[in-house]
N, C-alpha and C positions, 0 to 999 in steps of 0.2 A: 504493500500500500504506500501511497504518495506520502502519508505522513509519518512513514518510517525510515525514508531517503535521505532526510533534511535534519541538521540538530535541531533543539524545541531553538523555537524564535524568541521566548519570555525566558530573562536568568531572573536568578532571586541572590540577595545578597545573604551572606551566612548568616548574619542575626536578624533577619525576618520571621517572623511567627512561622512563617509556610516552611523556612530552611528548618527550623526547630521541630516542626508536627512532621517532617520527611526525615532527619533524622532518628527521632523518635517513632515512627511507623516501620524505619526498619529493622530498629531494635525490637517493636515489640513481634514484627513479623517474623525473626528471628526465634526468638523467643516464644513463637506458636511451633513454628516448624522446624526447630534445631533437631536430628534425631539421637539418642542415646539410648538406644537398645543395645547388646551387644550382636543382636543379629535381628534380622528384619521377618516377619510370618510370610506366608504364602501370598495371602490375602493385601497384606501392605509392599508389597514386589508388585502385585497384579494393581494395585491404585496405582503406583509410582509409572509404573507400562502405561495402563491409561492417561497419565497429566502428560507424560513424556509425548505422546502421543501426538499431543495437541502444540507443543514445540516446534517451530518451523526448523528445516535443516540447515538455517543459514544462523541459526545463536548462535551467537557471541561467546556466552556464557551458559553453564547449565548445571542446578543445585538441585539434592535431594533431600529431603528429611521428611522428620518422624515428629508429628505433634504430639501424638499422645504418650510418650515417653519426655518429652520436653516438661509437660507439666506434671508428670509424676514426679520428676526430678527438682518440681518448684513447689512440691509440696500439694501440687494438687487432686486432688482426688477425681479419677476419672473411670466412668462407670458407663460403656456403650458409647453414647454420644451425648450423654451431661459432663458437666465441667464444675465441680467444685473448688474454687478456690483456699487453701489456708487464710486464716485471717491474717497474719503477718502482710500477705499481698494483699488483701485488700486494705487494709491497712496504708503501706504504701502506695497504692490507686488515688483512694482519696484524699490523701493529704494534698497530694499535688494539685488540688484549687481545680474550681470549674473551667478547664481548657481542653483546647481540640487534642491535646495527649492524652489526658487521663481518661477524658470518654472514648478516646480510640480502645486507650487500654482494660477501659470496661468491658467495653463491646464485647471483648476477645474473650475475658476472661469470667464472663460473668452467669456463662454455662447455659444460657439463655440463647446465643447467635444463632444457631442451626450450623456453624462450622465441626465438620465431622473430626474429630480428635486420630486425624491417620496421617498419610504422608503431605506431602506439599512440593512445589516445587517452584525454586526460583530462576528465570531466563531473562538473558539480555538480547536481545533483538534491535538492532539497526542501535538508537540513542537511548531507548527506552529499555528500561530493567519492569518485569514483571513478575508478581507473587501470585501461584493458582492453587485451587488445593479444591479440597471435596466439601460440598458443602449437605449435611443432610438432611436440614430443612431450608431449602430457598425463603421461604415466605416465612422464615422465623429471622433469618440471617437481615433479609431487606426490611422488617418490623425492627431490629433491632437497630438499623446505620440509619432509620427514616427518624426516631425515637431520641436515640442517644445520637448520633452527630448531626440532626436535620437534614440528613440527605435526602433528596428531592429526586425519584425516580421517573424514567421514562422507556418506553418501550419500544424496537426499533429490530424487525426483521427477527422477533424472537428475543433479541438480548436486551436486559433491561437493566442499566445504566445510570448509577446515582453519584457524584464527585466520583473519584478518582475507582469506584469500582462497577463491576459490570458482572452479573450474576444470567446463567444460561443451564442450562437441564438442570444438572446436579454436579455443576461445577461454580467456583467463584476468582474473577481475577483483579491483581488492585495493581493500577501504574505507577509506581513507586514513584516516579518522576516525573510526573504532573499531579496538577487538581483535577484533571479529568480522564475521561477512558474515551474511547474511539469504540464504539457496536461494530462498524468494519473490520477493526482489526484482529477483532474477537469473533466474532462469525468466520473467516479466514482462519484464523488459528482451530476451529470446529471442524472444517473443511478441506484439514489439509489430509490426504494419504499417505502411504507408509512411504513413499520412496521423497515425498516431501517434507514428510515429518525428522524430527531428532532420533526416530528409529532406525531412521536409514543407516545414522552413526554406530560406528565400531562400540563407543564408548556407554552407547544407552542400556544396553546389558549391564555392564559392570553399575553405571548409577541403579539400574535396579536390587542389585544387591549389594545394599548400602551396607557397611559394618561399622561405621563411626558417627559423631554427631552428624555431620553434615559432609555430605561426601558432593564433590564437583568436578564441571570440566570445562577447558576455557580453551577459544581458538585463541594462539599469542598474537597470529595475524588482524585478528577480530578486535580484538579487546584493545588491540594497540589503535587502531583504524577509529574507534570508538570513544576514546579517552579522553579526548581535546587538547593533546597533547601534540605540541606544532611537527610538521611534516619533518624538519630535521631532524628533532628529538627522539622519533619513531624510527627513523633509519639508524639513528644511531645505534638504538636499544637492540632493532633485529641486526645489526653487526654485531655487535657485540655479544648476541647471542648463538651466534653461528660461528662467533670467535671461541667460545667453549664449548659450545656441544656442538655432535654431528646431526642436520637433519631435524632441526626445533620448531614444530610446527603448533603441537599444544601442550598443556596442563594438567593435570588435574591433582585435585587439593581435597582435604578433609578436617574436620574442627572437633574435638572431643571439649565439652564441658566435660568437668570434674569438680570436686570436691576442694576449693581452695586455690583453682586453676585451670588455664584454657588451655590446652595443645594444638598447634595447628601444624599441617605437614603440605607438603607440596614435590610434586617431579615433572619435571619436563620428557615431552613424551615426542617419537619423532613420525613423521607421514603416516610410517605404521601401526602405530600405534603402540608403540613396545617404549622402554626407557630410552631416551637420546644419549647419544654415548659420550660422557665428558670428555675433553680431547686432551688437558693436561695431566702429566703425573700426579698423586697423590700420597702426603702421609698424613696423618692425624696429627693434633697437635698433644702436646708435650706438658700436662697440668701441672706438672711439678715444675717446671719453667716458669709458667705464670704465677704460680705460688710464691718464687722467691723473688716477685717484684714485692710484698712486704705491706706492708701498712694498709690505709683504708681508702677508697676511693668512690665515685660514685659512675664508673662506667669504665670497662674493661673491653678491647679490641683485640684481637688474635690472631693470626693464619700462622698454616705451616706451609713454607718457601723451600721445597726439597731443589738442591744445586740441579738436579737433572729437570728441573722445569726453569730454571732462569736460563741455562742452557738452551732448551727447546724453544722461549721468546727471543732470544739471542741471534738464534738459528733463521727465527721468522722476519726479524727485524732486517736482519742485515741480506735477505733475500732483495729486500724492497729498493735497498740503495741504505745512505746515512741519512739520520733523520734524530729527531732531541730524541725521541723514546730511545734508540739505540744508546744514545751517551748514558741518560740513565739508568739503563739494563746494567752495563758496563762497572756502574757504580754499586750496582746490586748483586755484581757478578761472586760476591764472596759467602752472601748467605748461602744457611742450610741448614733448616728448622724452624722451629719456633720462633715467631715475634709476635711477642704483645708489648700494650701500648694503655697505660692506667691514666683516665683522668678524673679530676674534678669539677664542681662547676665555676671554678675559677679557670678560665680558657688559659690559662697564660701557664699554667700549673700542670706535670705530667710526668711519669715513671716508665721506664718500658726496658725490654729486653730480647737481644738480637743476637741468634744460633747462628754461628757461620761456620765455614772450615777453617777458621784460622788462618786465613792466606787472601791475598789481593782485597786487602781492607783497604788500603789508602784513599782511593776515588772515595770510599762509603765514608770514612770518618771527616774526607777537608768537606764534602756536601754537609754531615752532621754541623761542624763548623761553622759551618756558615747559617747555618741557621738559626745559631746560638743555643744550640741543644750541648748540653755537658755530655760527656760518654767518658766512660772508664772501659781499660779492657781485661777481661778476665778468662784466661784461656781461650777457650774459643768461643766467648758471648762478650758482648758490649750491653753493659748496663747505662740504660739512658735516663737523662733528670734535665727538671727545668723549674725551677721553683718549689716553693713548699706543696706537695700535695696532701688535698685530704678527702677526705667524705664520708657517707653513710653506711657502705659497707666493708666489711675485710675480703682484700683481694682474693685472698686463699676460699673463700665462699663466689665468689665470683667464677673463680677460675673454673667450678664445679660445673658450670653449665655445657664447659667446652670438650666434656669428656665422648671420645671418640668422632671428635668433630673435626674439621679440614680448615676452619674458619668458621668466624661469627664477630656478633657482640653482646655484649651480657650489660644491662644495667640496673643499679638500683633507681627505684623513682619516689624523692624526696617528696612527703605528702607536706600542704602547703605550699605548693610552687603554682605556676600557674601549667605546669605538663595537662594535655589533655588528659592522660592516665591517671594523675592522682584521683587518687578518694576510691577508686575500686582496684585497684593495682598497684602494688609495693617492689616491682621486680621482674623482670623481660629478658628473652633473650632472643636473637635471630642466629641458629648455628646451622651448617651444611655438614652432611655428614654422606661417607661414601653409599652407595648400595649398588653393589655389582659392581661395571663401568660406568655409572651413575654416580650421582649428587643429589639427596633430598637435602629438602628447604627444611627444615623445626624451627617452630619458632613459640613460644612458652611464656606466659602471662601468669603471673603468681597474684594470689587475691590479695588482699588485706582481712580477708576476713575465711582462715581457712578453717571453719570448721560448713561453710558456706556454699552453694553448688557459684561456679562463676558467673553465670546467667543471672541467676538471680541476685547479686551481686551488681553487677551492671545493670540492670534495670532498676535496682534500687538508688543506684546513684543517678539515673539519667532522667528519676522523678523529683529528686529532691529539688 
């Protein structure tokens, strides 16, 4: 359809009521349909087939989950297709004052919608992201958004169309990224068949049989094309990503809530569908290196730099002709290990420590130099310093995230600050760690409240 060629023509600035109620609607849609089972039924494989179903084969993007274990896991008591809330969440519903969030999050939660407590599934198409799921009472679901958010329905070819959602047999879809829905674009999506749908894809099998909260899949071609992210930026990223893997064409990612913490994981997959093959050598890095950078910090940096890979860009560089990357490679021609890199939130302040062979340091230390970086050298490691550092955590607890990892970063998140993370999250990491000829993504959110499921946790804060 015409209105899915074009970006939307209306932007919103971030602290608008409407950026807030679309933040907030993702979170709570999130929060309907995260799945945490550790295995899916028959019955909820055979919903996830059907949403998938109605997926054109040109997504973008494409997410699966499990509602009715999301709200088990929030405490809520779910019986067929009632929903009872704990009072804690309601609780937290209502405080947050008569606005377009907290009646959203009524809506959802208040066991009344006719939203059926089973899979869901979320898709990006052209600009637009959309949330579908099963709805098993239609005429409970549109009493409920006419009531609690004043939605104003109409009827158009079958689908009938209130703000930003659109309800058709016994399904329901809402456009994350407008106030409104398109009956076109939904009728279409009804009407599409198998060789047009997202079933046509390799990957709609495996989203059928989800094993984690949220299992997904993403074209990088797509998603990059999509982003608003300017046409240089985008060439540069697919270089860049064809510079480490072989053949990187998509994604796909999964999200575990937990008890005190979120896990997210990610691989790059290539044409075939199989893992893309990292093209550089690999060793894991070295915790006990990190550990003896010493004291306390609030953000910890890492890779391992095995000499047979500076070699191999060495190799690549100087194919090309001479050029600065060359000189710098040159300079870096001595590592071989471990380096990390400790800071604080004083930018000016930092500790770090750099594996080499012990041989052709010079180019590395006159560049240290000049930077005004101190280094000392101790056999074959240069211990780096630059001012007093400090922070909120001990390195040595830092260093823990990076176990069996190739690279990352670990930080703590100082509550009090203005980070968007504070107030639900005390501590993150983004580590890469080998699998196979591969590279998974892990990346790991620690609550502040871990006796806590994280979802709810996060939605506790995104009412206050």
């Amino acid at each position: 359809p015409e209105a899915n060629t074009k970006p939307p023509t209306k932007t919103y600035k971030i602290n608008t009521p409407y950026m807030k109620s679309r933040n907030f609607l993702l979170v709570s849609l999130l929060a309907l349909i995260a799945i945490t089972l550790p295995s899916c039924s028959s019955q909820q494989s055979a919903d996830a087939g059907d949403l998938i179903a109605t997926v054109p084969a040109d997504a973008s993007m494409v997410a699966v989950a499990n509602i009715n274990a999301i709200l088990e896991k929030t405490g809520c008591k779910v019986d067929g297709s009632a929903i009872t809330p704990p009072e804690k969440l309601t609780q937290i519903i209502s405080r947050s004052g008569d606005t377009r969030n907290s009646k959203l999050a009524a809506t959802f939660f208040n066991g009344k919608s006719g939203v059926d407590p089973s899979v869901a599934v979320l898709f990006r198409v052209g600009y637009y992201t959309y949330a579908t799921g099963v709805a098993s009472d239609p005429a409970a679901l549109k009493k409920s958004l006419e009531t609690d958010l004043g939605y104003s329905f109409t009827t158009e070819d079958g689908i009938q169309t209130g703000g930003n959602v659109a309800i058709a047999e016994n399904r329901f879809w809402i456009n994350i990224d407008q106030n409104s829905i398109d009956p076109k674009e939904i009728r279409h999506f009804l009407s599409l068949d198998k060789t047009q749908s997202f079933t046509s894809n390799d990957a709609a099998d495996r989203l059928c049989k989800f094993d984690k909260d949220i299992v997904g899949w993403g074209s990088i071609a797509g998603l990059l094309n999509t982003s608003g992210i300017a046409f240089e930026q985008r060439a540069l990223a697919q270089v860049a990503l064809q510079t480490v893997y072989e053949d990187p064409a998509s994604l796909t990612f999964s999200v575990s809530f937990e008890k005190g913490k979120t896990l997210i994981e990610a691989n790059v997959l290539n044409s075939k569908g199989s893992l893309a093959k990292y093209l550089f050598p690999m060793e894991t890095i070295d915790t006990k290196t990190i550990e003896s950078i010493g004291g306390t910090a609030d953000a910890v940096a890492a890779i391992s730099i095995p000499a047979k890979m500076i070699e191999r860009l060495q190799k690549d560089a100087s194919s090309k002709g001479p050029s600065v990357f060359g000189v710098y490679l040159n300079a870096l021609s001595g590592l071989d290990g471990t380096t990390a890199v400790a800071f604080g939130q004083d930018a000016q302040a930092m500790k770090g420590i750099v594996t080499t062979t012990g041989q052709n340091l010079a180019a590395l230390t006159s560049f240290l130099g000049g930077t005004g970086i101190d280094f000392k050298i101790e056999g074959k490691t240069l211990r780096l310093s630059k001012g007093a550092l400090s922070g909120k955590s001990n390195v040595s607890d830092l260093a823990a995230y990076f176990k069996n990892a190739v690279a990352g970063v670990a930080t703590a998140i100082p509550q009090g600050t203005a980070s968007g993370m504070a107030g639900f999250a005390s501590a993150g990491s983004l580590t890469f760690h080998p699998q196979g000829n591969s590279v998974t993504l892990r990346a790991t959110l620690v609550s502040d409240n871990p006796d806590e499921n994280f979802l709810f946790t996060l939605v506790n804060t995104e009412l206050k």
